[in-house]
N, C-alpha and C positions, 0 to 999 in steps of 0.2 A: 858536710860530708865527713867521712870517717878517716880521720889523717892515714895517709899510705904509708907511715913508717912501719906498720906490721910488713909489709911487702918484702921490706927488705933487711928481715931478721937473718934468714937462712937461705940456702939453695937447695933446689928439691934434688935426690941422688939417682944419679941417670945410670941402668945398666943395659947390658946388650941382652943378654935371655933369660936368667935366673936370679930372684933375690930373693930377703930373708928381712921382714921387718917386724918391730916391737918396741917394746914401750920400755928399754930394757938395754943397753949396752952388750951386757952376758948372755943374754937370751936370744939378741942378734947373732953374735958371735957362735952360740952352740948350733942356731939354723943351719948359717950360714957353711958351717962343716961341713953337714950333713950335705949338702947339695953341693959343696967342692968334691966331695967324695963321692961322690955319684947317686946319693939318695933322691927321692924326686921330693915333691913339694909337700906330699902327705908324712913323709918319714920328717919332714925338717918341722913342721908344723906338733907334732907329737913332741919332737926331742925337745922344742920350744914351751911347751905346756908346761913338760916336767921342770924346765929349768925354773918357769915361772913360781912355783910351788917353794922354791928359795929364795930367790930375790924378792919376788911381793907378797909374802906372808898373808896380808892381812887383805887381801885381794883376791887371790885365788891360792888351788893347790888340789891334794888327794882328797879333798871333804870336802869339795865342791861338785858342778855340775860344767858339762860342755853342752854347747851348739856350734853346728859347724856347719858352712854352704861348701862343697865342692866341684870344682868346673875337672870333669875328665876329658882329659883331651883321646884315650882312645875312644870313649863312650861317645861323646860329642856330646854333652849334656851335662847337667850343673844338679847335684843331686846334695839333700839336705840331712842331715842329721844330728837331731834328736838325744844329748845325753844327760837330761835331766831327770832328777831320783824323784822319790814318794816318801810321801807321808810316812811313817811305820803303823804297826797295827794299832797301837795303842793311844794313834790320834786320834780327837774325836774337839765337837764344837763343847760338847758336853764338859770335858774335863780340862776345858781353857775356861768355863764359865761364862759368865756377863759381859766381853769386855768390849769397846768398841774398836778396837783394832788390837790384831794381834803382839804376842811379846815379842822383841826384839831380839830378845838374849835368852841364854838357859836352853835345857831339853825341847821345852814347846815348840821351840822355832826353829827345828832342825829337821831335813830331809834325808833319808839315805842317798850319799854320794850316787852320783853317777857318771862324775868325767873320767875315772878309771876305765867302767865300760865303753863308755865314750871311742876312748883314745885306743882302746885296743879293737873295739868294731872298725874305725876308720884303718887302724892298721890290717887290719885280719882281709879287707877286704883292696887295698890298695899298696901297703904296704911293700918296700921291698929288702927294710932294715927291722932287724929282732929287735925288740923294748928294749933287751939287753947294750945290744950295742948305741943303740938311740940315746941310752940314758945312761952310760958309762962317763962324761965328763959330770952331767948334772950329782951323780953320786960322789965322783971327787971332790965336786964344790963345797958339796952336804958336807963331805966330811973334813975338807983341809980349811974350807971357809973361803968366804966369798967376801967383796968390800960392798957395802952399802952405799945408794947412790941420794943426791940430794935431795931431789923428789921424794921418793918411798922414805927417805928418813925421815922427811916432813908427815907422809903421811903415816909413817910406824908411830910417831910421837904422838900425831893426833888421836890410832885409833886406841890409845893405852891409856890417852886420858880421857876417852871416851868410857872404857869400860871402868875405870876407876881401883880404887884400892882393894876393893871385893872384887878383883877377878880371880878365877882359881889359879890354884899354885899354879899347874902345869900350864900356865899360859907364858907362866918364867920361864921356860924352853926357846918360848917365840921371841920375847924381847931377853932380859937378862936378867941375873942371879939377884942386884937390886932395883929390878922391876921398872927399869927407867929405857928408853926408848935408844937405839946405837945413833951416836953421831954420823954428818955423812963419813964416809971413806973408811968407819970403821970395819974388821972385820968380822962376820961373823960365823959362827959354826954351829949346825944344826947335826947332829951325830944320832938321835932317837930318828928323826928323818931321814936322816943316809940308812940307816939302817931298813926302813921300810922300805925306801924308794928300791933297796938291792931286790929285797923281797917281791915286790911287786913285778922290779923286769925281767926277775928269773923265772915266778911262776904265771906270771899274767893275773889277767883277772883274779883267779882262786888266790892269787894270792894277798889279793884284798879283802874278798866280799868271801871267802872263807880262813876257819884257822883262827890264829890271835890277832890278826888287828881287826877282823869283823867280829871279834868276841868281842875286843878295846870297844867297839862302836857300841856293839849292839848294850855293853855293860852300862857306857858313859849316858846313853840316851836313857836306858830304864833309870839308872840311880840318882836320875835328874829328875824324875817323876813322871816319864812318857813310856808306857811299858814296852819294850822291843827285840826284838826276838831274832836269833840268829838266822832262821828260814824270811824273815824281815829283810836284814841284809844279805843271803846268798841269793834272795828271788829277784834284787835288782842286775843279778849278771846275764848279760844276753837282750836286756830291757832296753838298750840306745835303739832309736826307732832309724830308720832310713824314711825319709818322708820326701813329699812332691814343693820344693820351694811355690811359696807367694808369690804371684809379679804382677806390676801397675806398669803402665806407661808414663816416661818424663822424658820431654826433648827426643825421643827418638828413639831411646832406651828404653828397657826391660830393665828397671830396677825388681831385684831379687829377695828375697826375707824368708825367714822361718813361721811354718804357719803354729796356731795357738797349740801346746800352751805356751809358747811365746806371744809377746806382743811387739812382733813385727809390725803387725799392720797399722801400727801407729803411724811411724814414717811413708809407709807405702800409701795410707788412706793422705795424709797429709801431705804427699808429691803428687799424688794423682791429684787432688784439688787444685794445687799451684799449676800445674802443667797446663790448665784452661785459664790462666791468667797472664798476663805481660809483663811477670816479676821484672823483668831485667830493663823493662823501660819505666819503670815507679824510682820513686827516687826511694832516699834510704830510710825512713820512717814507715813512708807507703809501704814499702817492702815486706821490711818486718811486722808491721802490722798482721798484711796476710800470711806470713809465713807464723806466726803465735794462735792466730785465730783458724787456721787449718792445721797446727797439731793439735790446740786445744777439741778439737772436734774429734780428731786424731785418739786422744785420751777417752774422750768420753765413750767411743765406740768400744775402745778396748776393756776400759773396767765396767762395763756393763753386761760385755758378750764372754770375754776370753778367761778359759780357767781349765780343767781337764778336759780335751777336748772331745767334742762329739760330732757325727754325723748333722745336727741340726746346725751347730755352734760353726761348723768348718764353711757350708751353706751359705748362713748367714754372713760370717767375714768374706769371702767370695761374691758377695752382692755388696758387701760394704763397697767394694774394689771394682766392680761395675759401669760401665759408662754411665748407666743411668743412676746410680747409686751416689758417684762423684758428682754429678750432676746437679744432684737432690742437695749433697752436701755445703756443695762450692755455693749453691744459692740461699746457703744459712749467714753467709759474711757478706756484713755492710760494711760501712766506713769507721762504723763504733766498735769498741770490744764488748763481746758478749757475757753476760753475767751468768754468774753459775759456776760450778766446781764440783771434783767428784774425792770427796775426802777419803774413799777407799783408794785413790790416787797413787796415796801416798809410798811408792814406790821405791824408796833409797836402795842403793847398793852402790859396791867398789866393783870390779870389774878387770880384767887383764885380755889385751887381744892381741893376736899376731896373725901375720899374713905371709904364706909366699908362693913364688908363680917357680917354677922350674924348665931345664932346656927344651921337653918335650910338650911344656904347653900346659900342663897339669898347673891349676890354682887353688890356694885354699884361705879360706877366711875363717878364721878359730876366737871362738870368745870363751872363757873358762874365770869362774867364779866363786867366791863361799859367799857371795852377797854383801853383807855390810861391811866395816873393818872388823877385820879380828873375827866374822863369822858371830857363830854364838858366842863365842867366847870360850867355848869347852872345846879341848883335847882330848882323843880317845887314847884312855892309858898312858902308855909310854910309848904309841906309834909317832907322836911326833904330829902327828894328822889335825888340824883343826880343823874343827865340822860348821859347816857350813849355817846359816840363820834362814835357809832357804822359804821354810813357814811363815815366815814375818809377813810372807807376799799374798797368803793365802786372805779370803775375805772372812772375816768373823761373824759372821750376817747367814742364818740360817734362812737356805733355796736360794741364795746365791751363786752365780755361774764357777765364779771362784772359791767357796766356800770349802772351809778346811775337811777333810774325809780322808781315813784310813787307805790308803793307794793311791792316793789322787793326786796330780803336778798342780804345783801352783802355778797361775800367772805369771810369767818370767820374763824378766827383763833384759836378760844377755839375747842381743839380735845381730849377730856378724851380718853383712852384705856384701853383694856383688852385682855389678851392672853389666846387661850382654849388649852391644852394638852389632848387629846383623849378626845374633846368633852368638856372639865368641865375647869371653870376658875383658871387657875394658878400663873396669873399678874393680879394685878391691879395699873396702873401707869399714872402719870399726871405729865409735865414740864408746867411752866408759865412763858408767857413772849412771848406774838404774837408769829413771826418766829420762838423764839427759841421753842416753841411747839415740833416742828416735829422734829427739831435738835438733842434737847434734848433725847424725847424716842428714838431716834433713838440709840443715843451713848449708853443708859442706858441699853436698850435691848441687845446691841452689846457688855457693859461691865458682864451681868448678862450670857447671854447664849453662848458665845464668849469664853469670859478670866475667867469664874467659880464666879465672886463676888457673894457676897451675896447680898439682897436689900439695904443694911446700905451701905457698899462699890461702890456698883453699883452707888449710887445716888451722893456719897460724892465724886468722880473721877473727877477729872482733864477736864474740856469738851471745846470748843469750839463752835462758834457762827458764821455762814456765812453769811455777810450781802448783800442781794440780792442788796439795789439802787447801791454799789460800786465794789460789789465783792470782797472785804477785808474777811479776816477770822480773827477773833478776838479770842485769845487761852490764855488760864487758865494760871497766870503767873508760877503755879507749872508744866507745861510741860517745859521739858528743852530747853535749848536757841538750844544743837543740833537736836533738833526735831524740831525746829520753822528754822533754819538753811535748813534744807534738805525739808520740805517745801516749801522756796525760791527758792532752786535748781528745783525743781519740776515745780513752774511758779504761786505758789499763791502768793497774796498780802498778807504780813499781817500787821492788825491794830492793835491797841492801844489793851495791855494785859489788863482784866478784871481788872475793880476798880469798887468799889458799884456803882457808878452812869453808868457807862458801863453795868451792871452785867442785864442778866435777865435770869433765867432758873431754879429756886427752885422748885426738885422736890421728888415725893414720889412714893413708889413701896409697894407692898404689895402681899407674895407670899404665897400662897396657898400649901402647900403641902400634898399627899394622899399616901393612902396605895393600893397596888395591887386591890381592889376592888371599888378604888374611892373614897373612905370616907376620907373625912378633916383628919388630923393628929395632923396639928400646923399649926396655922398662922406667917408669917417672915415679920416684915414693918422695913424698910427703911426711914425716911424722913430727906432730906437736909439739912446741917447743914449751909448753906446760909440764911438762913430763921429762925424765933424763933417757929415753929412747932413740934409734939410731933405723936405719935402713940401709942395708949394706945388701952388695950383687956382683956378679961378674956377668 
């Protein structure tokens, strides 16, 4: 069995009606303002984006994309939106060439931003704080400096010596003047950043997706070699969709997800399989066994179907999700692991998420992203903005569901969640780390309504990570050698145990709990002790 000293790392943080969580010390704290001062859960979730965009650099920010599930509590309904960019015009499969997957880095692999639209759709429509004021500490930080925390310093380091000594100058903005990554607790100052971020909360959108920093954009993508045009970037304003969330049945619950081109339905096809099987009386190999081999099923559904979506596409994922569908599926796993892999899988990204529920009932789950560390690696100008690597995800495979096209979203991998219990939100949950997205809620779900943890324990558990281009499972070095043993027996590969630079799946749960007529009682958050994040409420 899996030693219980995870159990007893942390305590999960108990509030009475409103809180504010992240992956984030500063990021908690800007929430958490906002909702002392009377903001509700969509104003604290925005303010929290922006802050994100300083402390986790190489994570998210302005040259990234959002998705967001929100629960209205006057609406009585949990509505999804949609704020991932496009391709620009001058993508094409033609002018990436022969390659068998796309580039990683450079103009090729960049979207036009779209969590700027994002965050001002969600405000324009629920809102009841101006950008301005939302984002009045995040601009102080920008500009008097903020201190760096252990985690993200780990990860700033890694993704600088990722990109190497060839990265462009202006990525010396993001780390520093001799290109070496800040210690923790240093601090740091982003002032080409403050400057934007002013920009953007005085004019709104136009004042990103027009003007100079959509010049900055549209210049940095053409003179990389992807031609792009400024009606390229002002035709992504107004483009965040409001869409009909995904939901599967688990335990009793409406787990909830963003339909393609996200691949939510990763998690959701792969909880709906579990939900027809007696996870919580298998022991702990049996477990994960079926829990590896119903995402791996999970995966193959998604990079096969999900990519700009369409009327046929939406159909098909909506029958994946089917009784009869799950059905079909759950009767593909035996006792062995199954062979095969989908090397278009290959799905990496960083990722940043925040959650909060407010006194009137309002909940939100916010994922916000540039995809890998460091994005492309390119900076637009002197806005400070690193742009996102978003393309990396598209397929390179001409008549592909995903394949790369001028306007077209890629496959995406940022999928916030929320789970309803008779109707009303009782999770709020986000894992980071591409792939590990789906993996993650999955196990987190499977440890909270499963095996009884609380959200603290749920989050903090022992997990594993399937990697689709190999098909290796990579597992928590605190599961035991005989559960990684029986495993093998079983017919899975396994890789290299989790080390920080192996490591991606920091996450956060946030549970709602009610009395017989519905009404809040307490809030219960959870967050990762992988990560230097916090959950704080009143």
């Amino acid at each position: 069995m899996t030693s219980p000293a995870f159990l007893h790392r942390r305590s999960p943080v108990f509030a009475g009606r409103s809180m504010a969580s992240s992956s984030s010390p500063l990021v908690t704290r800007v929430g958490l303002r906002v909702l002392e001062q009377g903001g509700n859960a969509m104003d604290a979730a925005v303010a929290m984006a922006g802050m994100l965009a300083l402390v986790e650099p190489m994570m998210s920010g302005l040259g990234g994309d959002t998705m967001v599930l929100v629960w209205s509590a006057k609406e009585q309904k949990v509505l999804g939106l949609n704020g991932s960019g496009r391709a620009p015009s001058g993508a094409s499969l033609e002018s990436i060439g022969s390659v068998p997957v796309m580039p990683e880095h450079g103009a090729a692999s960049i979207t036009i931003p779209g969590a700027v639209d994002g965050w001002c759709a969600l405000l324009e429509r629920f809102g009841t704080q101006s950008l301005q004021q939302l984002w009045e500490p995040v601009i102080a930080y920008a500009s008097e400096g903020y201190v760096v925390g252990e985690s993200i310093a780990g990860f700033w380091d890694l993704g600088s010596k990722l990109l190497g000594p060839g990265a462009p100058i202006q990525l010396g903005e993001l780390l520093l003047p001799n290109r070496t990554a800040p210690q923790p607790g240093q601090l740091i100052r982003l002032p080409q950043l403050a400057a934007t971020l002013e920009l953007v909360a005085r004019e709104g959108r136009q004042g990103f997706y027009e003007g100079s920093v959509a010049e900055a954009i549209a210049t940095t993508i053409s003179t990389g070699g992807v031609h792009t045009t400024l009606e390229d970037v002002a035709a992504q304003q107004h483009r965040a969709e409001w869409v009909e969330p995904l939901n599967v049945g688990y335990r009793g619950r409406q787990v909830l997800g963003m339909p393609p081109n996200c691949q939510g339905v990763v998690a959701l096809h792969a909880l709906g399989i579990l939900d027809g099987l007696p996870v919580a009386s298998m022991n702990e190999a049996e477990r994960l066994h079926h829990q590896i081999e119903a995402i791996r099923l999970g995966f193959e559904l998604a990079i096969d179907v999900v990519g700009e979506p369409t009327p046929e596409m939406l159909e098909q994922v909506r029958q994946s999700l089917s009784v009869k569908g799950l059905s079909a599926a759950r009767s593909r796993i035996s006792n062995r692991a199954r062979p095969g892999t989908r090397p278009q899988g290959a799905n990496s990204g960083d990722t940043s998420y925040v959650c909060a529920v407010d006194g009137d009932g309002n909940a939100v789950s916010l994922m916000t992203s540039i995809s890998g560390l460091f994005g492309s690696g390119l900076v637009a100008g002197d806005t400070g903005v690193l742009l996102n690597n978003r393309a990396a995800q598209f397929s390179s495979q001409t008549g592909h569901p995903n394949a790369l096209a001028a306007g077209h979203r890629p496959r995406h991998s940022i999928l916030p969640a929320m789970v309803l219990r008779d109707g009303l939100p009782e999770f709020l949950m986000g894992v980071i780390g591409g792939n590990a997205h789906p993996q993650g809620l999955t196990q987190i779900l499977v440890n909270a309504l499963d095996l009884g943890m609380n959200p603290q324990q749920a989050v903090d558990a022992p997990r594993f990570k399937l990697i689709m281009q190999s098909g290796a499972v990579h597992i928590d070095p605190q599961i035991n050698l005989e559960v990684g043993n029986e495993l093998v027996a079983r017919g899975h590969q396994l890789g290299d145990s989790y080390g920080f630079v192996g490591f991606k799946g920091g996450a956060q749960m946030v549970r709602i709990h009610r009395d017989d007529q519905g009404q809040c009682t307490s809030l219960e958050a959870g967050v990762d002790h992988r990560l230097d994040g916090v959950a704080l409420g009143f």
